[in-house]
Structures are given as structure tokens and as C-alpha cells.
ChimeraX commands (.cxc) that place a marker at each C-alpha (Angstrom):
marker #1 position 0.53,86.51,104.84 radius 0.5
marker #1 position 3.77,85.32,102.91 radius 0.5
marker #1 position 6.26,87.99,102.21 radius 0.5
marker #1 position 9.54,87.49,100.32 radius 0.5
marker #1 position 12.51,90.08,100.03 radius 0.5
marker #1 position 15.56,90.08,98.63 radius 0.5
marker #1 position 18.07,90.17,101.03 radius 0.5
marker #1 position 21.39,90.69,98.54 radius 0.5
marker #1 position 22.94,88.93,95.78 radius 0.5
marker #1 position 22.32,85.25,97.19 radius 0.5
marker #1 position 19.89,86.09,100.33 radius 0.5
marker #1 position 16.27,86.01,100.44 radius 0.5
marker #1 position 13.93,86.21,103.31 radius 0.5
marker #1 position 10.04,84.73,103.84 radius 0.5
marker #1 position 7.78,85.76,106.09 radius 0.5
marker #1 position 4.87,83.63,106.72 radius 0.5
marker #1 position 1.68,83.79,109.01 radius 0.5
marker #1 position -1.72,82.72,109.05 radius 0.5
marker #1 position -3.98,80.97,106.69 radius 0.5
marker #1 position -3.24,80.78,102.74 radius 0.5
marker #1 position -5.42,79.83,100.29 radius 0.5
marker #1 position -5.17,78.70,96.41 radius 0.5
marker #1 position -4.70,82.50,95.06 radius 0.5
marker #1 position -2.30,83.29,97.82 radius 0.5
marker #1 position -0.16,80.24,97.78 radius 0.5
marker #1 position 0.22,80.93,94.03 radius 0.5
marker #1 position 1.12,84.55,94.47 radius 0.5
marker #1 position 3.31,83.32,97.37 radius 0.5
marker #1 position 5.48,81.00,94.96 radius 0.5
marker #1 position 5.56,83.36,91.71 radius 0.5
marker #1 position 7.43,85.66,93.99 radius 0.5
marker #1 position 9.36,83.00,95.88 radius 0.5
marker #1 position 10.54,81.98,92.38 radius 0.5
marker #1 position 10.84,85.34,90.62 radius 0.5
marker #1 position 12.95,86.53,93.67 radius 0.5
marker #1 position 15.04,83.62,93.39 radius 0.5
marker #1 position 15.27,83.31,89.92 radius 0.5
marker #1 position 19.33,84.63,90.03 radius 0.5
marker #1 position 20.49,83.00,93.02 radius 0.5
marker #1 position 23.40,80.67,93.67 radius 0.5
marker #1 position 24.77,78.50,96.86 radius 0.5
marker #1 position 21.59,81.18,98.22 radius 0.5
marker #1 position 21.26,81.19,102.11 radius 0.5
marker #1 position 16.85,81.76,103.09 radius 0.5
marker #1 position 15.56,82.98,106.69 radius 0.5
marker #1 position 12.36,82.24,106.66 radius 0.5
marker #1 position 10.49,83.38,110.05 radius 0.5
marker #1 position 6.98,81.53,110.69 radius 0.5
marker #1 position 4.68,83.69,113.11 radius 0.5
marker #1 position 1.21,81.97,113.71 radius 0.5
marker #1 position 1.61,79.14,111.67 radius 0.5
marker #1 position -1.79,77.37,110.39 radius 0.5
marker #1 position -2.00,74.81,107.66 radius 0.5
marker #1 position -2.66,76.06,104.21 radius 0.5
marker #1 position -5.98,75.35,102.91 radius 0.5
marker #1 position -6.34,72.12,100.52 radius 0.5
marker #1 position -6.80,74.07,97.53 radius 0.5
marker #1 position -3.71,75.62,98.80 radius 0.5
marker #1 position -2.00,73.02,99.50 radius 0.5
marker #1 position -2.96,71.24,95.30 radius 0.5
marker #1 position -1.63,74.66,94.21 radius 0.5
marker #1 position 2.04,73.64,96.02 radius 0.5
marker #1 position 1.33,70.37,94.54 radius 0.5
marker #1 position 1.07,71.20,90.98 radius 0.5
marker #1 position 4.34,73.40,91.24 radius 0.5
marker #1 position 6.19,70.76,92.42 radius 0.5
marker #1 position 9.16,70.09,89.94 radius 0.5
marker #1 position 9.82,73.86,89.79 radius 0.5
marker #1 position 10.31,74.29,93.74 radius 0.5
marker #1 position 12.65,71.21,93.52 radius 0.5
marker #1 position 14.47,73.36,91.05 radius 0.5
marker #1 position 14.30,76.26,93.11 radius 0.5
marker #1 position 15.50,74.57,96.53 radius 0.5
marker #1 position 18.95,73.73,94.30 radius 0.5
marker #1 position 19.41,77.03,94.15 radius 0.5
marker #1 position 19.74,77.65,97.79 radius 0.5
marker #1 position 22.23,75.41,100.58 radius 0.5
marker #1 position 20.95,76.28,103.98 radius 0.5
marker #1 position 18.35,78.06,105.30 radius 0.5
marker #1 position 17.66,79.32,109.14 radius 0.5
marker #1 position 14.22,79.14,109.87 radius 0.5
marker #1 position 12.95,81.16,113.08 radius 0.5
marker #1 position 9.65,79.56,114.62 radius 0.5
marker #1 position 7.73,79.97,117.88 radius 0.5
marker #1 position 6.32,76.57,117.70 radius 0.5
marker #1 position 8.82,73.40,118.53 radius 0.5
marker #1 position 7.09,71.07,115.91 radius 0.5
marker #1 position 7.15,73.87,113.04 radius 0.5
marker #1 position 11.14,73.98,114.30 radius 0.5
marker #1 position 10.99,70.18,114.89 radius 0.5
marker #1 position 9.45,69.51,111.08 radius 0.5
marker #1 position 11.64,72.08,109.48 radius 0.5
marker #1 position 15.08,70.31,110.55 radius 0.5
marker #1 position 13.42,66.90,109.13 radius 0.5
marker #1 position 12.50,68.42,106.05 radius 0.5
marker #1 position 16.35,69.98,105.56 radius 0.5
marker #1 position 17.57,66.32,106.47 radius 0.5
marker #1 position 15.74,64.66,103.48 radius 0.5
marker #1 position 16.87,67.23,100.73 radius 0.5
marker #1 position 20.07,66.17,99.91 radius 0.5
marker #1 position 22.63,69.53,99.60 radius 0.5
marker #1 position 20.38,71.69,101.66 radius 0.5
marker #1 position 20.31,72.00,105.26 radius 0.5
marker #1 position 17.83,73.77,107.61 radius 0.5
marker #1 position 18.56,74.67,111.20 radius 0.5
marker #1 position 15.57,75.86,113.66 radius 0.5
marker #1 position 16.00,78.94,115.69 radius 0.5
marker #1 position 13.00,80.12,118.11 radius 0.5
marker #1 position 11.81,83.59,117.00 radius 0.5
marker #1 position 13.80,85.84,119.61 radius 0.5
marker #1 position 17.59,83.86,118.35 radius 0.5
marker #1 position 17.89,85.82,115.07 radius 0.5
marker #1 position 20.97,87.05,115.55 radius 0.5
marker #1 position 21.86,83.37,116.10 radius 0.5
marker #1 position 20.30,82.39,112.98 radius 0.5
marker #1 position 21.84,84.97,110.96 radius 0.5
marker #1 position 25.35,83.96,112.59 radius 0.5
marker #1 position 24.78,80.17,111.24 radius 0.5
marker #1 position 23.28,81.40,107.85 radius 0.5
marker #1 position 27.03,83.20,107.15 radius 0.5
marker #1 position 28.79,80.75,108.37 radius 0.5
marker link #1:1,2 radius 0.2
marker link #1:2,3 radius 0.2
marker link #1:3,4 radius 0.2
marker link #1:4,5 radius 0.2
marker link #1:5,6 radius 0.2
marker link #1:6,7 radius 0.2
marker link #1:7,8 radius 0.2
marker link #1:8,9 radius 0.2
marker link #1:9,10 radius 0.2
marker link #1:10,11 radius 0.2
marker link #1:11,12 radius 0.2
marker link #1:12,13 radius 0.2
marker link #1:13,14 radius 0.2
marker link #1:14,15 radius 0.2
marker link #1:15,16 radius 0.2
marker link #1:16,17 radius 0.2
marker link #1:17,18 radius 0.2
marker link #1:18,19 radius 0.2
marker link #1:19,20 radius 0.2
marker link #1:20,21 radius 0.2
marker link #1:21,22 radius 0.2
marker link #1:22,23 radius 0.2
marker link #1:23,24 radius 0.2
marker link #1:24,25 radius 0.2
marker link #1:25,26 radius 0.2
marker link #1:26,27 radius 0.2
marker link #1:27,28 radius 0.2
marker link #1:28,29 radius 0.2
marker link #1:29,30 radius 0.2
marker link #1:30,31 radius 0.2
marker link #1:31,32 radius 0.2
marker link #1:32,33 radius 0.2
marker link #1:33,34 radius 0.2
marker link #1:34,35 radius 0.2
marker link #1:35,36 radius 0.2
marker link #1:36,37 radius 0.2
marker link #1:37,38 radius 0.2
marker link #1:38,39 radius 0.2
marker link #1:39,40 radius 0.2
marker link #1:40,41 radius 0.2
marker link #1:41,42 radius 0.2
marker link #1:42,43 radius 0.2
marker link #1:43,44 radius 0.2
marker link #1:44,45 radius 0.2
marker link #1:45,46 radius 0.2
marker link #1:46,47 radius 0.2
marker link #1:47,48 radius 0.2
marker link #1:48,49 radius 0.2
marker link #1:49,50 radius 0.2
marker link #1:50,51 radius 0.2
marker link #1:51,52 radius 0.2
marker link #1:52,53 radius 0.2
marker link #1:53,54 radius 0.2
marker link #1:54,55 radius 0.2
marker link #1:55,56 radius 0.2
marker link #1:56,57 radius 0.2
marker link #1:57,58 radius 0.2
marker link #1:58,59 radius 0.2
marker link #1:59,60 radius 0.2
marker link #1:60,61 radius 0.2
marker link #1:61,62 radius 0.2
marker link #1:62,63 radius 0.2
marker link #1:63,64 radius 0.2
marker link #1:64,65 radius 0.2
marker link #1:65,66 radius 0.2
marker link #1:66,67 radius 0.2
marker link #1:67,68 radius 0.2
marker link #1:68,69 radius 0.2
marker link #1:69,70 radius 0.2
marker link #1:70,71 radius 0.2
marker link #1:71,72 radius 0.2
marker link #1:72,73 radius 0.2
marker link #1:73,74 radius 0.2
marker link #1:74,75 radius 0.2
marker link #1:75,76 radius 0.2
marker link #1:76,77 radius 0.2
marker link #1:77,78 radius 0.2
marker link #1:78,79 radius 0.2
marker link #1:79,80 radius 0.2
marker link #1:80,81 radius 0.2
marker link #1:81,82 radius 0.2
marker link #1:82,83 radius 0.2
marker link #1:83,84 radius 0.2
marker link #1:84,85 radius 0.2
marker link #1:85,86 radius 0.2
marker link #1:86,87 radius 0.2
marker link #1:87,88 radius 0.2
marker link #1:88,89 radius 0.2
marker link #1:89,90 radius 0.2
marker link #1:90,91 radius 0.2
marker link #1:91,92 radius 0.2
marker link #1:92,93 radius 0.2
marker link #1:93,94 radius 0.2
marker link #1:94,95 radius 0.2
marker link #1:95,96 radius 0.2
marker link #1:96,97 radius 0.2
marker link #1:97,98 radius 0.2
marker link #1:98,99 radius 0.2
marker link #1:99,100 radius 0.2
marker link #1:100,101 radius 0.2
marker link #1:101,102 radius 0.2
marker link #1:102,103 radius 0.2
marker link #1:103,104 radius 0.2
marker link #1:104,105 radius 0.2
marker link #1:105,106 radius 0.2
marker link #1:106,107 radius 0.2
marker link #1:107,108 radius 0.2
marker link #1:108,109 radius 0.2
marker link #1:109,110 radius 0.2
marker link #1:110,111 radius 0.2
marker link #1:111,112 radius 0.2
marker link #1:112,113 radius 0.2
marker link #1:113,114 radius 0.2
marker link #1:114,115 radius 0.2
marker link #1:115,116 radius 0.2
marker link #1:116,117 radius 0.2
marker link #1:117,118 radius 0.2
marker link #1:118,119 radius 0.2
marker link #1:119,120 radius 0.2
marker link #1:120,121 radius 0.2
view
């Protein structure tokens, strides 16, 4: 499952668990772009439940989109993700270390009010 909402004028927020597949990770980023599409210095939660890794086709389907999610990560300078697993927390703070302008900070599932503390910071 990947859900996105808007969550105001420069908020969004992702849910993810499970399993996706090719149709679903494309569904999943035509909304992750469409609800972004207006969004400036944007601020993400993103909460991970039962993380497990995409499917390849899934995963070629990321792949292809790649210079539009670079665009769309611009749009956005932090994000708080909430995870019950250290290495999804663990890999999420790398990944926010090697985008240059954007910065991701691990909370474990129960710390959202933590997380959204840091996010309007």
C-alpha cells in the first residue's frame, strides 16, 4: 500500500507498507508527483509500516522515472520519516545525507509528535 495526502500548502504525507509491484509503484509516483506538483521549501512524513522490497519490475518502474523524482525531491527540504525497523531508519538518514538541500531525520513509529516537532522547525 502507498498512500499520499496533502497535508497543506507545502506538506504532504506517504504511507507505505507491504509489497509493490510495476502498476502500483507507477500509481504510487503519479500521485506522489501530482500531489506535489505546487509545492515549495515542502516538509514530507513519510511513515513505513512492514516494509518489503518492491518487486524488480517495481523497482525498473522507479528507475525509468528517475529525472522527474530528482525534480520532485527539489521541491521539498526535509522530511521526517517514522519507521519500525532501525535499517529502514538507518538507510533513510543516509539517503537525506547524499541529496544535497534535503535532509531526512528517522523517528521510530510511536515518536510522531517528535517528528512533526522537527518537520516545523
Amino acid at each position: 500500500m502507498f498512500k499520499v495526502v496533502s497535508n497543506g500548502i507545502n506538506r504532504i504525507d506517504i504511507e507505505f507498507s507491504g509489497k509493490l509491484d510495476s502498476n502500483e509503484m507507477r500509481a504510487a509516483l503519479d500521485e506522489l508527483i501530482s500531489q506535489s506538483k505546487d509545492i515549495t521549501n515542502g516538509r514530507m512524513l513519510y511513515r513505513i509500516g512492514d516494509f518489503r522490497f518492491p518487486t524488480p519490475g517495481a523497482i525498473g518502474v522507479e528507475l525509468s522515472r528517475f529525472p522527474e523524482l530528482l525534480k520532485l525531491i527539489r521541491k521539498f527540504d526535509r522530511a521526517a520519516v517514522l519507521a519500525g525497523q532501525d535499517w529502514v531508519k538507518k538507510v533513510s538518514e543516509l539517503e537525506g545525507a547524499l541529496i544535497p538541500g534535503f535532509e531526512i531525520k528517522a523517528f521510530g513509529l510511536d515518536e510522531q509528535s517528535e517528528a512533526e516537532e522537527w518537520l516545523n522547525s
